[in-house]
N, C-alpha and C positions, 0 to 999 in steps of 0.2 A: 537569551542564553549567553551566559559568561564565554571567553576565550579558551579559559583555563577549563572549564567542562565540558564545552565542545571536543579540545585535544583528550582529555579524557577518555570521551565516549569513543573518539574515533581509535584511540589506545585500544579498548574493550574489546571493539569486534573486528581490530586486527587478530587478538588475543584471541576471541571467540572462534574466526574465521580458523586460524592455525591449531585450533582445539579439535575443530570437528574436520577438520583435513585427516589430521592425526587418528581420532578415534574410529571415523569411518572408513579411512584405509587400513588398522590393523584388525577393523573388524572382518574385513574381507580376505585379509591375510590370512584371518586364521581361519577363517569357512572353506576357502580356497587350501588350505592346510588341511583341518579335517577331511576333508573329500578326497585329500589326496592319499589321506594315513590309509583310508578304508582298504587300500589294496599292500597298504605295507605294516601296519603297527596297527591293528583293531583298538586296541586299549586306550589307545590317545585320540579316539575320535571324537568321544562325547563330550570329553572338556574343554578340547576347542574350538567344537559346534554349540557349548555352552558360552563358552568364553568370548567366541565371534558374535554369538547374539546378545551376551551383555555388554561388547564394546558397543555395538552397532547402536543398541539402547541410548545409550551415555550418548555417542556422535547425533543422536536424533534429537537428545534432550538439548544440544547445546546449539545444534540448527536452531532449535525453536527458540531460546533463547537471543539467541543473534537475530534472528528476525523481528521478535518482541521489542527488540531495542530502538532496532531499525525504525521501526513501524512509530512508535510514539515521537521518534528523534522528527519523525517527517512531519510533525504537525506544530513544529516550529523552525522557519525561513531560514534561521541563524543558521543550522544545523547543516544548511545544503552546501556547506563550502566541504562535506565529508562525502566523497565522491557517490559511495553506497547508497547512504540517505536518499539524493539529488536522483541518484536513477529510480531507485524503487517508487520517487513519487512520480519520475517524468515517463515510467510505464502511463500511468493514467492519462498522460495528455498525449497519449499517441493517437491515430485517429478508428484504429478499430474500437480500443476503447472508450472513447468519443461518442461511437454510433451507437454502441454498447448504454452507455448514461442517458443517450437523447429518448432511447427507447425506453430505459425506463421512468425516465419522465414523463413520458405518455404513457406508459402505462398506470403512473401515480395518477395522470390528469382522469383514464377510465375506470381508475376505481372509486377515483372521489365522487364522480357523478354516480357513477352506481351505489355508492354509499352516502348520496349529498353531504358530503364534507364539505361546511361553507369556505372553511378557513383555505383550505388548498384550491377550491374554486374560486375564492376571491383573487387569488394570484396566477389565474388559469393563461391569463394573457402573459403574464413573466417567466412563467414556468414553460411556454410555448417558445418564448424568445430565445429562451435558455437551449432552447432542445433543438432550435435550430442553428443558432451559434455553434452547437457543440457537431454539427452533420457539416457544418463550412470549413472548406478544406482553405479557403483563403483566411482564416485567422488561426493563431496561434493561442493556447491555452499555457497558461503558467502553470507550471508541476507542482505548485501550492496551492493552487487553484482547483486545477485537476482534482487533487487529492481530498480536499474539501467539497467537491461534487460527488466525487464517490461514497465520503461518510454522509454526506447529506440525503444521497440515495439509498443507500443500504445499510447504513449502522443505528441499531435503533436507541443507540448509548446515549447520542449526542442530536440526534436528529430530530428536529421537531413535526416529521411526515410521519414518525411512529407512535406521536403522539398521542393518548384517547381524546383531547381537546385541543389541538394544537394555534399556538397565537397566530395570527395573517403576521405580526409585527416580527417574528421569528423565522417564518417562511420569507419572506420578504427580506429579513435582514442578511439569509444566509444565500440568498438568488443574487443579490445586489453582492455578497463579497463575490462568489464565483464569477460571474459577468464580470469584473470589474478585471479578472484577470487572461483574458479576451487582448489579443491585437493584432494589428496586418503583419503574416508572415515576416516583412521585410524590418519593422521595425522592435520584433522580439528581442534579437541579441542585445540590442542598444537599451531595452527596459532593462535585464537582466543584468546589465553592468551597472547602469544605475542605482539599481536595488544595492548591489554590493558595496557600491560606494558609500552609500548612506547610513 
């Protein structure tokens, strides 16, 4: 990702950010107005109980927006020098969510035997590693890492587990990026500055 689109983006959902500030506090203004009319002005109450639900609309639409952006910004590394980005993925690599992944890694491992899936059983012993990597409080997961364990467990866009035939060489390709983002507590920061350098 360019420099010049990264400032960009992070322009956007400063932009977006002060959009839905805005629309969802005059939405509440005016709800909080309406409700107030009811005992002084009847006749203004229904257009700014109309008017606070169509702000409030617009602030919902531009949340979801902002998120949308968010969300695709984090599936490329460049993007995390936008502080938003970098948290929204480094949610995943915290350790509830951790134990959250490891679980349903095993649970991919028991349905696959219940549905002998060769392809996710031939990778039973990586998928195992994986699951306990992600329950060790002594290693650290990279928040792009993270974040690609999560689409790999639950997004069936991108994921070759949602597969109806899925390749061992796809399963495997995407076990080997997430492990690979794996290291002892103490030497995380010093990866993560690395990465930036480069």
């Amino acid at each position: 990702m360019y420099a010049r689109a990264i400032d960009e983006a992070e322009t956007r959902l400063l932009e977006l950010r002060h959009e839905e500030r805005y629309q969802l506090g005059l939405s509440a203004l005016a709800l909080a107005a309406s409700l107030a009319m009811t005992a002084i002005y009847v006749p203004v109450v229904l257009p700014l109980f109309v008017g606070g639900l169509a702000v409030g609309v617009l602030g919902m639409r531009t949340f979801w927006q902002r998120w949308d952006i968010v969300d695709r910004l984090a599936d490329d590394s460049d993007a995390y020098v936008i502080p938003e980005v970098l948290s929204y993925a480094a949610r995943d690599a915290c350790m509830e969510r951790r134990s959250n992944s490891a679980a349903l890694v095993r649970s991919w491992l028991c349905t696959a035997s219940f549905i002998d899936n060769s392809s996710i059983l031939a990778e039973a012993e990586e998928l195992e590693a994986l699951a306990y990597e992600l329950e060790d409080r002594e290693l650290e997961l990279d928040p792009a890492c993270a974040l690609a364990c999560r689409r790999f467990l639950t997004d069936g866009t991108v994921s070759p587990l949602f597969d109806d035939a899925p390749r061992r060489e796809d399963i495997e390709s995407w076990i080997v990026r997430i492990r690979g983002g794996f290291r002892p507590r103490t030497s995380l920061s010093a990866y993560r500055g690395s990465r930036r350098a480069l």
